[in-house]
C-alpha positions in Angstrom: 0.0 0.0 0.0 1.2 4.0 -0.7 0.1 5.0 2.4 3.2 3.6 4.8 5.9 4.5 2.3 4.7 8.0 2.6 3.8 7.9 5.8 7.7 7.5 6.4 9.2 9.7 4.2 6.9 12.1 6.0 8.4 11.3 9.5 11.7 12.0 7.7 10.5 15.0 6.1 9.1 16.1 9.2 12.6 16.5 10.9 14.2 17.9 7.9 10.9 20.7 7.3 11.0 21.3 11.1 14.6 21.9 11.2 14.3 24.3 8.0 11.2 25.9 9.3 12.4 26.3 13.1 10.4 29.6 14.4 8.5 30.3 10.9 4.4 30.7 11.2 2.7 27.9 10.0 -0.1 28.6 7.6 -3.4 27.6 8.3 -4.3 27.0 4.7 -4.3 24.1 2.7 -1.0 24.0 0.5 -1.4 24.6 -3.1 -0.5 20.9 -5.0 -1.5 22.2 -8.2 2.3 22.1 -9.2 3.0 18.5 -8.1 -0.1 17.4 -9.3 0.7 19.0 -12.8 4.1 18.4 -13.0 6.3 17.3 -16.5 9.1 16.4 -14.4 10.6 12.8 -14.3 11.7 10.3 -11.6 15.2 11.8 -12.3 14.7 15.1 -12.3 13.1 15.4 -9.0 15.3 13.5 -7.7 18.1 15.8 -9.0 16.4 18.4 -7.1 15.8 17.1 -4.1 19.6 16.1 -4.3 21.2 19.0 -5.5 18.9 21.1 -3.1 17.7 19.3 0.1 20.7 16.9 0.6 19.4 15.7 3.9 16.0 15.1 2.4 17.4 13.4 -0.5 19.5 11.1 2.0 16.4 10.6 3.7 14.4 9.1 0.8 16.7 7.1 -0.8 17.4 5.5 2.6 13.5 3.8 2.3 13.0 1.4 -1.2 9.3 1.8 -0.7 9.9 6.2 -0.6 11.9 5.6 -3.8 9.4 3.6 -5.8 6.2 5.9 -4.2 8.2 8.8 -5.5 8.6 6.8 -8.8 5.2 6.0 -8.9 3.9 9.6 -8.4 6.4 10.9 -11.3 4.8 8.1 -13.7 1.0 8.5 -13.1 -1.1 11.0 -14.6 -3.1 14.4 -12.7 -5.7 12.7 -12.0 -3.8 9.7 -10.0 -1.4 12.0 -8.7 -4.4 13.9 -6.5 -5.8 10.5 -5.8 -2.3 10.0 -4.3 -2.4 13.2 -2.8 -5.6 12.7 -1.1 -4.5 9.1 0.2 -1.5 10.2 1.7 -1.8 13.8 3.3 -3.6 13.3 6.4 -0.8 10.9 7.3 1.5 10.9 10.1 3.8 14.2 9.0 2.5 14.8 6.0 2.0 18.5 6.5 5.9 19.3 7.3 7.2 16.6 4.6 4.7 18.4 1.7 6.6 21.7 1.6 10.1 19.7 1.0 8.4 17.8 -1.6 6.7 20.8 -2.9 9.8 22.3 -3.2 11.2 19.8 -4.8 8.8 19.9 -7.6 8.9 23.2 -8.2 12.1 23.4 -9.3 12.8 20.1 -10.8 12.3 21.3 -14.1 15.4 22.9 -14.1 17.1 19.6 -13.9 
């Protein structure tokens, strides 16, 4: 199931968001996933990203096989199953601090 893979990557993004995020506001609004939703980029490119800008996130996720192939999963599936994904996933465990790394991530992955 896509829900524990997540799920952990979350935990992991949780400490890595916290520790970028230490003393910001948090927002009470839901986060805009219009951009990961309707990404172009590839499995390699956002993983580029995340590499090239979030080391310790990147380190993170390819530490888990089942974070890997969710993240390969989501990169291969279309809008439509990308929200479904979404939806499945973000009311998880640490979801809400590991979305903005993973935001991030797709945002700029098309520079990659």
């Amino acid at each position: 199931m896509i829900n524990r893979p997540l799920t952990k990557l979350a935990i992991a993004g949780s400490a890595v968001a916290l520790s970028l995020t230490a003393g910001a506001g948090v927002a009470a609004a839901d986060p805009d996933f219009g951009p990961m939703i309707n990404t172009t980029c590839t499995y390699d490119q956002a993983l580029t990203a995340l590499r090239t800008e979030n080391p310790v996130a990147a380190e993170y996720l390819e530490q888990s096989p089942p974070n890997m192939q969710f993240l390969r999963t989501f990169t291969g599936s279309s809008p439509a199953e990308r929200e479904r994904l979404i939806q499945q996933v973000k009311g998880n465990p640490g979801a809400d601090q590991a979305f903005p790394v993973i935001q991030q991530m797709f945002a700029s992955c098309n520079k990659y």
